[in-house]
N, C-alpha and C positions, 0 to 999 in steps of 0.2 A: 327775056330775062336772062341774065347771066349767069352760069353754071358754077358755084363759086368751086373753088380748087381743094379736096384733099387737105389736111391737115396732117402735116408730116412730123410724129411727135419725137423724130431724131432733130425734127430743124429749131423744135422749139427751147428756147433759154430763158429759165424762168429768173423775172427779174422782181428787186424789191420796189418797195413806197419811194424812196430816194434815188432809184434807179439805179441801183447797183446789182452786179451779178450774186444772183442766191446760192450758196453754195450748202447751202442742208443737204442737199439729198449725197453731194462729195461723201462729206463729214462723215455720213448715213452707212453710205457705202463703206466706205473704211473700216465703222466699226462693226460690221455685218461680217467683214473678211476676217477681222481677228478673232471674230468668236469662230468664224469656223477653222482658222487654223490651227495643227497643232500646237501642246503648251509648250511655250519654251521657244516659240519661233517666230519672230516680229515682224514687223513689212519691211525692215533692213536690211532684213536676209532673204529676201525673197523675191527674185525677178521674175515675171509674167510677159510671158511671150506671147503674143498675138503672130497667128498667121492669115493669109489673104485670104479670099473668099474663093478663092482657084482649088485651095487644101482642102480635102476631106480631112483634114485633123483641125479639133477645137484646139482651144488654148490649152497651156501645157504649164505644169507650174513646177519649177525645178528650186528644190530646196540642199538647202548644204549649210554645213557645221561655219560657224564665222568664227574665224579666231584671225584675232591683230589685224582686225580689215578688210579681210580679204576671206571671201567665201570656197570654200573647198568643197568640192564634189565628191559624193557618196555614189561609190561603184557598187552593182550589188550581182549578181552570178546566181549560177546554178550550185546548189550543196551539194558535194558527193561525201555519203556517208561510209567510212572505209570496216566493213563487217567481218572484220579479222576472228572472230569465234566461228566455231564449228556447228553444228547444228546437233545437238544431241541425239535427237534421233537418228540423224543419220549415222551417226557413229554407232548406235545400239545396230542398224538394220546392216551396218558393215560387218559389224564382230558377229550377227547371227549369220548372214552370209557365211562368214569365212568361217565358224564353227559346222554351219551345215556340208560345205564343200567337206571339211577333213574330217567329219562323221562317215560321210558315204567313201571317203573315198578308205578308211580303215576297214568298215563294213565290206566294202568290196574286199580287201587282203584276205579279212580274217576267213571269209568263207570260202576264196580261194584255195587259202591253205587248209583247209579243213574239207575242201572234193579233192583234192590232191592235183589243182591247176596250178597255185601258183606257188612261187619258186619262196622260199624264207632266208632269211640269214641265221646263222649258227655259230657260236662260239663256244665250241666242245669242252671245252676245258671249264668255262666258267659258268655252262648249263649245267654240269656233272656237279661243280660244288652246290648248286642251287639245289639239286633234288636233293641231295647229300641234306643241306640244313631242313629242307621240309619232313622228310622223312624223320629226322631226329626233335624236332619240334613234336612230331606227333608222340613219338618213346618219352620225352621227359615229361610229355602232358597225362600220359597214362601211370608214369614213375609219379606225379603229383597230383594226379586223382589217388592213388594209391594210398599213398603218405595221410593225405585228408582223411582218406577210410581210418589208417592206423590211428590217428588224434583224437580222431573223436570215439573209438571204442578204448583208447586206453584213458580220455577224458569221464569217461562213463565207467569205468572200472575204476580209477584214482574214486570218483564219485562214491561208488558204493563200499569200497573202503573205506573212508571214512567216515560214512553211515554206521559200517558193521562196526570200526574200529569204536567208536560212542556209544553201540547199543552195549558190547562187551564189558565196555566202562564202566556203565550203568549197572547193569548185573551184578559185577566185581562188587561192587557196593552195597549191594543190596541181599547180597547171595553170601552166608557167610562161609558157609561150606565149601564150598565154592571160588571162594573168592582168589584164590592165584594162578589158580585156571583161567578164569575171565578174564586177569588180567594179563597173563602172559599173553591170549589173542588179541587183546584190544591195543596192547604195545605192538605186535608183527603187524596187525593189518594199520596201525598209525606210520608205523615202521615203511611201511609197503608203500601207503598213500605219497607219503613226503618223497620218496625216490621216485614213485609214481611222476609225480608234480615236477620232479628233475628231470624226466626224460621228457615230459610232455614239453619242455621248454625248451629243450633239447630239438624234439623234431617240430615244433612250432616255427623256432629258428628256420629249420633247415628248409620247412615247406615256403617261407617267406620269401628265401632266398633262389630259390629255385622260380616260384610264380614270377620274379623281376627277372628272373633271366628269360623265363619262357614266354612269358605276356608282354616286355618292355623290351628290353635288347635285344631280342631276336624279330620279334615283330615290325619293331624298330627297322629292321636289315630287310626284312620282308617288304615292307611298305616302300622301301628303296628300289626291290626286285621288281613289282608290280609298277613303278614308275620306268624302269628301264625295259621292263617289258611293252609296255605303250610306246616308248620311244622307238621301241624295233619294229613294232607295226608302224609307226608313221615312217620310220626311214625305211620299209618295204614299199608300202603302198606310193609313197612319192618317187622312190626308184621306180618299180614298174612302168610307175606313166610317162616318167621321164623315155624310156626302152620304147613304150608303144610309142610317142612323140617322134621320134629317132628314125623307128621304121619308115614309119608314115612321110609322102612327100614333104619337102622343102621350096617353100613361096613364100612370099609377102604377106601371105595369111598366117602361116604357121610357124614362122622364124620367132615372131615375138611371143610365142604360146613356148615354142622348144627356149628361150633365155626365161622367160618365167619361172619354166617348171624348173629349170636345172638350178637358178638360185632357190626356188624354194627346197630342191634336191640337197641341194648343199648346208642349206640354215637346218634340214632334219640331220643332215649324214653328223653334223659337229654336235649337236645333242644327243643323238646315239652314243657317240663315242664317249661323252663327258658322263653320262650315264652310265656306260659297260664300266670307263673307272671306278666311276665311286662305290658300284655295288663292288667291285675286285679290291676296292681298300677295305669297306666296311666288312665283309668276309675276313677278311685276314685279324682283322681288331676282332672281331666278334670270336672267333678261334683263340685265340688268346686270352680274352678276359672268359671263356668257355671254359676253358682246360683252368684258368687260374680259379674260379667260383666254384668248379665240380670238386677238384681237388679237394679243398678246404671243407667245403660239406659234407663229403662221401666219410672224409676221415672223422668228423665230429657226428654223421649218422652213427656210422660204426662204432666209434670207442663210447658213446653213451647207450649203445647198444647190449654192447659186450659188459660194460660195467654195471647194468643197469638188473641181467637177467644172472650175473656171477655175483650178487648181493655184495657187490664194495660199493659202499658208499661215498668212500672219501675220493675214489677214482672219479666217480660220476661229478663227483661236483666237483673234482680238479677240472673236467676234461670241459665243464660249462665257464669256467675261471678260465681257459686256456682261450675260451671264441670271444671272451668277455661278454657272455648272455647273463644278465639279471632276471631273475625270476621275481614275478609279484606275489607275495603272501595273498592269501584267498581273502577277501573282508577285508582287504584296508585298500583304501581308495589312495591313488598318486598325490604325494604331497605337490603345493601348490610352488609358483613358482618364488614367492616371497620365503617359504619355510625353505626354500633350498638357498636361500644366500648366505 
C-alpha cells in the first residue's frame, strides 16, 4: 500500500465553490497588522523587509514620517544629558574643606606666636593708636558708669523734694501759726526740685551722648580692629607656609604646591593691606568726631553744673536752650503726632 506524502500546508491554496482563489485569510492578515501597528501609521508607510533564511535576523519593520510621498527616516542616537549645575553638596564639602584648611592653619600661627616660634607682623605706629582707643574706651565707660550713678541719685533727690516740697504745702494750710514758715520751705524745696529736673536733663543729655560715642562709634572702629586683626593672622600663617614651601626641595611634586600657596599668599597679603587702611581712616574720623562730641559735652556738663549748685536759674536754663535739650514736664505724656501739626 502506498505511503501517501506529507501535507505541506505552505503548498496549500485554499480555493472557492466557483474556483477562485480565497483570499480571507490576505484580508485577515492585513487587518490583524493594522491593529497592531502604531496609531497614526498606515501600510502606506510601511515597508517590511524579509530576509533569507541564511540571516539570523527576522523581519525588520522600518517606519518613517510620509510627507508629499516620500517617506523619510527617523534617525534616533544616544542622549547626552549636558549637567552644567554643581552639586550642592559638594560645594558645602568644598567650603568646609577650605574653612577647615584656614582654621588650622591660623590655630597653628596663633599659638606659635604665643610659645614665642613664630615670627608676626607689626605695624608700630598703628598698634600704638589701637591700645591708645582701647584703653580710653575703658576711661569713658567708667566716666559713664559714673554719670548714671550721679542721675539716678539726684533723680531720687529731685524725687524727694518734691514730696517734702507738697507735705510743706500741706501744713502751710493747715498750720496757721505757722503758716509762712511752711511755705517759705515748700517754695525752696519746689524751687530746688524744678532746677533739680534742669540739671537732671542736663546730664541725661550728656550720658546719652557719651553711651553712642562709647557703645556705637567706637565699637564700631573696634569691630573693624578685630577684623584687621584676623587678616594679620591669615596673612602670617599663609606667609609662613609660603617660607616653609621655599625651604623645602623643588620637583614636580612640589612646584604646583609653592604657585598655590604664593597665590593664596598674595589674595591674604591684598586683604591685610585693605584692612590696616581702613582701620588708619576710621581712626582718624573716629578722633575727630571724639574731640568734636567731648568738647560740646564737657562744656554743657560743666555750665549746668556750675549754674545749677550757684542757684541761677536763668543760666541753667540758658545753658539747656544753648544744646537745644527740651525737658518733659513730670505727668504729661508726649503729644501725639496729629496734635503737633
Amino acid at each position: 500500500m502506498a505511503q501517501e506524502s506529507p501535507k505541506n500546508s505552505a503548498a496549500e491554496i485554499p480555493v472557492t465553490s466557483n474556483g477562485e482563489v480565497d483570499d480571507s485569510h490576505e484580508h485577515g492578515f492585513n487587518r490583524d497588522l493594522k491593529r497592531s501597528l502604531p496609531a497614526g501609521l498606515g501600510l502606506s508607510e510601511t515597508q517590511i523587509t524579509s530576509h533569507g533564511f541564511e540571516s539570523t535576523k527576522e523581519g525588520v519593520i522600518e517606519a518613517g514620517a510620509f510627507q508629499g510621498g516620500q517617506r523619510t527616516q527617523t534617525k534616533s542616537g544616544p542622549v547626552i544629558l549636558a549637567d552644567e549645575t554643581k552639586n550642592p553638596a559638594m560645594e558645602k564639602l568644598e567650603l568646609v574643606r577650605k574653612w577647615s584648611l584656614n582654621t588650622y592653619k591660623c590655630t597653628r600661627q596663633i599659638i606659635s606666636e604665643k610659645l614665642g616660634r613664630g615670627s608676626r607682623t607689626v605695624d608700630l605706629e598703628l598698634e600704638a593708636q589701637i591700645d591708645i582707643l582701647r584703653d580710653n574706651k575703658k576711661k569713658y565707660e567708667n566716666i559713664l558708669k559714673l554719670a548714671q550713678t550721679l542721675s539716678t541719685q539726684l533723680f531720687q533727690m529731685v524725687h524727694t523734694q518734691r514730696q517734702l516740697g507738697d507735705a510743706f504745702a500741706d501744713l502751710s494750710l493747715k498750720s496757721l501759726e505757722l503758716h509762712e514758715e511752711f511755705g517759705y520751705n515748700a517754695d525752696t524745696q519746689k524751687l530746688l526740685a524744678k532746677n533739680g529736673e534742669t540739671l537732671l536733663g542736663a546730664i541725661n543729655f550728656f550720658i546719652a551722648s557719651v553711651n553712642t560715642l562709647v557703645n556705637k562709634t567706637i565699637e564700631d572702629t573696634l569691630m573693624t580692629v578685630k577684623q584687621y586683626e584676623s587678616a594679620r593672622i591669615e596673612y602670617d600663617a599663609y606667609r609662613t607656609d609660603l617660607e616653609e614651601l621655599n625651604l623645602g626641595p623643588r620637583d614636580a611634586n612640589t612646584l604646583p604646591k609653592i604657585e598655590q600657596s604664593q597665590h593664596l599668599f598674595q589674595a591674604h597679603k591684598e586683604k591685610y593691606d585693605k584692612m590696616r587702611n581702613d582701620v588708619s581712616i576710621k581712626l582718624k574720623f573716629l578722633e575727630e568726631n571724639k574731640v568734636k562730641v567731648l568738647h560740646n559735652q564737657l562744656v554743657l556738663f560743666h555750665n549746668a553744673i556750675a549754674a545749677y549748685f550757684a542757684g541761677n536759674q536763668k543760666q541753667l536754663e540758658q545753658t539747656l536752650k544753648q544744646f537745644h535739650i527740651k525737658l518733659k514736664n513730670p505727668g504729661v505724656d508726649t503729644p501725639s503726632w496729629l496734635e503737633e501739626q
